[in-house]
C-alpha positions in Angstrom: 160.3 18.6 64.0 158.2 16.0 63.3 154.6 16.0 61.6 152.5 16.3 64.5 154.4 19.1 66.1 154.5 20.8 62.9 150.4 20.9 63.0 149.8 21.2 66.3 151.2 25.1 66.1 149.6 28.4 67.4 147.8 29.6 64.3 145.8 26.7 64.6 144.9 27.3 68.0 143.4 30.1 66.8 141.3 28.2 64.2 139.8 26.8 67.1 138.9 30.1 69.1 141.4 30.1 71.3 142.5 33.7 72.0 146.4 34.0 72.1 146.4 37.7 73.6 149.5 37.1 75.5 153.0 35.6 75.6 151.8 33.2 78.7 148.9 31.6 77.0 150.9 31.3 74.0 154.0 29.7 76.3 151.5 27.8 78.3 149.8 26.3 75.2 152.7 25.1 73.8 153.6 23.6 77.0 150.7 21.7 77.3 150.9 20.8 73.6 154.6 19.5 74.1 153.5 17.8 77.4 150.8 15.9 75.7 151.1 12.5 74.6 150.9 11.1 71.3 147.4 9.6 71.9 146.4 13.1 72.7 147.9 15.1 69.4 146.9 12.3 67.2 142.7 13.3 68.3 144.1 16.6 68.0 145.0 16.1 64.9 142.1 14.3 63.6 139.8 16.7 65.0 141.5 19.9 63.2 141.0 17.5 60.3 137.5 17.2 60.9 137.2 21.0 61.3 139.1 21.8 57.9 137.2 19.4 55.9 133.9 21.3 57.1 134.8 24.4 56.7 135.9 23.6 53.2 132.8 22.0 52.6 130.7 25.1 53.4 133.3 27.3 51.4 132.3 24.8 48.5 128.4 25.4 49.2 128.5 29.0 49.8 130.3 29.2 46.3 127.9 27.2 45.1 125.2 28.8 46.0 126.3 32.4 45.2 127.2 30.9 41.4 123.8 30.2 40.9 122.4 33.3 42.3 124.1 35.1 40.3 123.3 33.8 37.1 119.6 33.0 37.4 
């Protein structure tokens, strides 16, 4: 398994809203995810990236600013 399949899985379908209620949209995910090129699971990729890094970012901020609430 290489790099990019081993990112593009389910869970972080779900990361992205997608709802994964069934076995079809699960198998027909996967297909389109194995049927995609490598141009296309690289923006993939990239763009999971992009949504980790934010959401870390406002993890960071909303730790932040509940630190200095608390101690003011």
């Amino acid at each position: 398994m290489t790099s990019i399949q081993m990112l593009v899985r389910v869970p972080f379908a779900t990361c992205l809203g997608i709802r994964l209620s069934s076995l079809n949209r699960r198998t027909d995910l996967r297909v389109k995810l194995a049927n995609s090129t490598e141009a296309e699971l690289k923006s993939l990729q990239s763009s999971l990236q992009s949504r980790k890094d934010g959401v870390a970012a406002d993890l960071q901020r909303n730790v932040f600013k509940k630190y200095v609430a608390s101690h003011q």
